[in-house]
N, C-alpha and C positions, 0 to 999 in steps of 0.2 A: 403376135409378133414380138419378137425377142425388144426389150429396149436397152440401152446402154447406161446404166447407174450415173446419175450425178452426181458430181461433186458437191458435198457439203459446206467443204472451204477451200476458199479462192488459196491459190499455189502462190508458195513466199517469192517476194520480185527479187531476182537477184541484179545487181550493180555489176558496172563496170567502168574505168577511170583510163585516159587515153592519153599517148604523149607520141606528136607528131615534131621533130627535131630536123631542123637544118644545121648546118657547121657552117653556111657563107653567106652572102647576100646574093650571090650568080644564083646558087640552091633557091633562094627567097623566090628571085624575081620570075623563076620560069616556073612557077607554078608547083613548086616538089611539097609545100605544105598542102592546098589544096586535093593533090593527089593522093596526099598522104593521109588526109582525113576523109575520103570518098573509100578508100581501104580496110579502115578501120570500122568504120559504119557498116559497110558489108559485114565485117567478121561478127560484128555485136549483132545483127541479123541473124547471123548463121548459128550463132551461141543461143539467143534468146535473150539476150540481155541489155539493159541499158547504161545508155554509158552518161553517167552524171556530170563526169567534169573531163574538159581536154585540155593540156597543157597544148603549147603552139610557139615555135619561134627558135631563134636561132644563137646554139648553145652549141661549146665546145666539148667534146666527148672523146678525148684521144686518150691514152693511157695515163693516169695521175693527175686526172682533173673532176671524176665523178663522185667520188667519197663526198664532197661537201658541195655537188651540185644543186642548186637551189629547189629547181624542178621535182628533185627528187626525194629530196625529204621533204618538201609540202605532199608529196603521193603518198608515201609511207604514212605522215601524220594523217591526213586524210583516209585511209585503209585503217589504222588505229580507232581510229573517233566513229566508223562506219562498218561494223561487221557484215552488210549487206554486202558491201563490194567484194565481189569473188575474182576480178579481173583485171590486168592490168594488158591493155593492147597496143600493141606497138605495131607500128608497119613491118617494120625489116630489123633484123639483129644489129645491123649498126645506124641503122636510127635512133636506135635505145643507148649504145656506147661502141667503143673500139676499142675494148681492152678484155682479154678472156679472164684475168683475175679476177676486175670491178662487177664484169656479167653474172659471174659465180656467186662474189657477193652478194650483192644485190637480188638476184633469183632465190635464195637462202633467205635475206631479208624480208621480202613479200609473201615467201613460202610461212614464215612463222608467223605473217598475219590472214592466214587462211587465204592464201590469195594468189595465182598463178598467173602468170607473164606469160601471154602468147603473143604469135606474129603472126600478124594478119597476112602478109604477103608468104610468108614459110610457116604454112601449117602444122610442116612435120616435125616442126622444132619444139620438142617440150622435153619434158624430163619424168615422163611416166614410168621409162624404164631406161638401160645401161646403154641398151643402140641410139635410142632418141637423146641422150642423153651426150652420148659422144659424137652427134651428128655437130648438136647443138654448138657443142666448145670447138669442134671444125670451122662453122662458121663465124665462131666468135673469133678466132687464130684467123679462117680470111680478114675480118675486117679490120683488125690491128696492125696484119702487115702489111695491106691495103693502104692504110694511114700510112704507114712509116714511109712504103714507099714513094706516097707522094708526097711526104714532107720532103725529102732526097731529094727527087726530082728538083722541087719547086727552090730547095736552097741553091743547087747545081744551074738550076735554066738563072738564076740569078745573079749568082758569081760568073757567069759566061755574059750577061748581059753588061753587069760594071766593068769587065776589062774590056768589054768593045765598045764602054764609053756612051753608052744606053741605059739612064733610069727609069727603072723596072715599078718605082713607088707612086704612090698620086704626089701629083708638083705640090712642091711648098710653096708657103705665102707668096702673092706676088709674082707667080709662074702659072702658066695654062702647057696643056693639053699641046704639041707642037705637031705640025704635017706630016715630022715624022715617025715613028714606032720610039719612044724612050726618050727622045729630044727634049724637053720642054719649052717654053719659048716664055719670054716675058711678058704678061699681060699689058693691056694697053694703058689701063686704068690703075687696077691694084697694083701693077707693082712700080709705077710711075711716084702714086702716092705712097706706099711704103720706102721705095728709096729716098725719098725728099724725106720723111719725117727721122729713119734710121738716120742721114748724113746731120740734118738739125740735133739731134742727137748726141752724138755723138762730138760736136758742135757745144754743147752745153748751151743749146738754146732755148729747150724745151726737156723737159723731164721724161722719162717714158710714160710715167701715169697719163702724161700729158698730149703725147705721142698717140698712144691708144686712143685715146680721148676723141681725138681728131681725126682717127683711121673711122676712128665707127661710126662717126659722123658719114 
């Protein structure tokens, strides 16, 4: 009966380096990191490979803020110092960034340390050839103007809230949360005691070093 040749020597382990990316705390708390590393684990399954280190946490990735992303040049150094690691996995293209310039970068950056950026959730995304390739900066342009959109939004739903006299921010010192939508209301405690030590104050009774002093107490 025929047998099948063994291996002499064991197959080189190849590496792989992960970054699971939120841009808010709403993203944080509903579980989009968690999700996002169950994703990624799959794809390093699918590849064969393992993935040595995962970045995790919530970092801002809009256009003209990743060049000197912290995340990301600890990956690069790490892909430098580590010829092993073939892979950089990301969930989704704009988990990674929201800028089709910084994407291009960057992809170029990894490429010259023998090391390819794939997307765990969009397979089709690479750059083997010209189609895959212009798929990929499609959805690099979704996810930018994606962003810009909803920065628009979010200035527009705000400036429509302060002229109907609605703060839109977390309350300052001294203010809670009020019954109604943008209200705030005075606390009962903190801002009792901040008014008294502001009016002392101001008063020249007490110093603010002194003021403080006494709030933190």
């Amino acid at each position: 009966m025929y047998q099948p040749e063994r291996k002499t020597k064991m197959s080189k382990k190849i590496y792989a380096i992960a970054n699971c990316r939120v841009s808010s705390v709403e993203q944080e708390e509903n579980n989009s990191l968690s999700c996002q590393a169950t994703s990624v684990s799959a794809a390093a399954e699918r590849l064969g490979v393992e993935i040595v280190r995962v970045w995790s946490g919530s970092v801002s990735s809009k256009a003209g803020t990743n060049v000197k992303r912290k995340d990301l040049e600890e990956m690069l150094e790490l892909c430098k110092q580590n010829k092993k690691i073939k892979y950089v996995i990301i969930d989704e293209i704009d988990r990674f960034m929201r800028s089709i310039l910084e994407i291009g970068y960057f992809l170029v950056l990894f490429k010259n340390q023998g090391v390819q950026v794939v997307f765990a959730s969009q397979p089709n995304l690479n750059t083997d050839n010209a189609a895959n390739t212009l798929m990929l900066m499609l959805e690099a342009y979704k996810a930018e103007g994606s962003n810009e959109e909803r920065i628009h939004k979010s200035i527009s739903g705000h400036t429509t809230a302060l002229n109907d006299g609605r703060y839109t921010f977390h309350p300052k010192a001294g203010y809670m949360k009020g019954t109604r939508t943008g209200i705030p209301e005075i606390h009962p405690v903190r801002g009792a005691a901040l008014r008294n030590v502001l009016v002392r104050i101001a008063e020249h009774i007490v110093t603010p070093t002194e003021g403080l002093i006494e709030l933190n107490k």
